[in-house]
N, C-alpha and C positions, 0 to 999 in steps of 0.2 A: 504494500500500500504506500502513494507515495507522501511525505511528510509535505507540512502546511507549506512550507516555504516552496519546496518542488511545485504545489498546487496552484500556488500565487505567481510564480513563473508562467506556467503555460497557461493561466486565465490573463497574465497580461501579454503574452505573445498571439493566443486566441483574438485578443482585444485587436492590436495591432495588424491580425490579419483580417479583422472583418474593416479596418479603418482601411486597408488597400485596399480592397473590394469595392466599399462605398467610394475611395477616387477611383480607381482603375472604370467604376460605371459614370461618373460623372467626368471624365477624361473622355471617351469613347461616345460618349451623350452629344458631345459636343462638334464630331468628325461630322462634314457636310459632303464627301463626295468617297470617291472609288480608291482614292491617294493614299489610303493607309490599311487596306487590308495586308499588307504584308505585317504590318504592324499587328493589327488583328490574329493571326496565326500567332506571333511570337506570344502573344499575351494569353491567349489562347490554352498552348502549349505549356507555360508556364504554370499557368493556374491548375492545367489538368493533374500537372505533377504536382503540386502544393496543395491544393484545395481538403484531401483526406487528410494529410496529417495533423491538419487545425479540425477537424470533426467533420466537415463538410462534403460527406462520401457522395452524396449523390449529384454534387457540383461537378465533380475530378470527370466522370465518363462523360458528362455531358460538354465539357468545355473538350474533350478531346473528339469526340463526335463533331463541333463543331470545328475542331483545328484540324481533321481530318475533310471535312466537307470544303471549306476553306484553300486545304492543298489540291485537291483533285479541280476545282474553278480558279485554280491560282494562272493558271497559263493563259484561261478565255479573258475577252476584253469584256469587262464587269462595268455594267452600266452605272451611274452616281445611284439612281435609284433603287437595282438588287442589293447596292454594295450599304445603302443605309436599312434597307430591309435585315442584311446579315447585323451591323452594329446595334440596329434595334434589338434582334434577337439575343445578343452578348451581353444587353444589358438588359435585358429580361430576367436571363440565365443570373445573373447578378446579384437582380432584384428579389428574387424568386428565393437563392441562395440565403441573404440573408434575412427573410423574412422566417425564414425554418431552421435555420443554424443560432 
């Protein structure tokens, strides 16, 4: 069992991962065009790998479904419009996330 202080550590690194969560969706809220889905993947990517280790299991496969949807349209010429449809979707995933976490 792990002692208070071990507890108080990971309820304030927990803390700090849902505070990147809430900018990483207000960052992403804010893209207007097709110019940063590359960026989209990496964050993506990131989060899929991070997201369970802070409790957030059902975040991790969904941010990697999307960083996998993502690579496969990553070569087509992506319209501003699909490409705010995807950031809309990321921060859904987001919102959604920290509503249940």
């Amino acid at each position: 069992m792990p002692t208070p202080e071990i507890t108080d550590k990971l309820a304030a690194l927990t803390e700090r991962f849902k505070q990147r969560l809430r900018d990483t969706q207000e960052y992403i809220s804010q893209w207007q065009n097709a110019e940063h889905l590359n960026e989209l993947i990496e964050i993506s990517h990131k989060l899929a790998g991070t997201a369970g280790t802070y409790g957030f299991h059902e975040l991790s496969p969904r941010m990697k479904e999307l960083e996998l949807h993502l690579l496969e349209i990553s070569e087509q010429k992506i319209t501003d419009e699909h490409a705010l449809e995807l950031y809309k979707k990321a921060t859904t995933l987001l919102s959604e996330a920290l509503q249940t976490g």
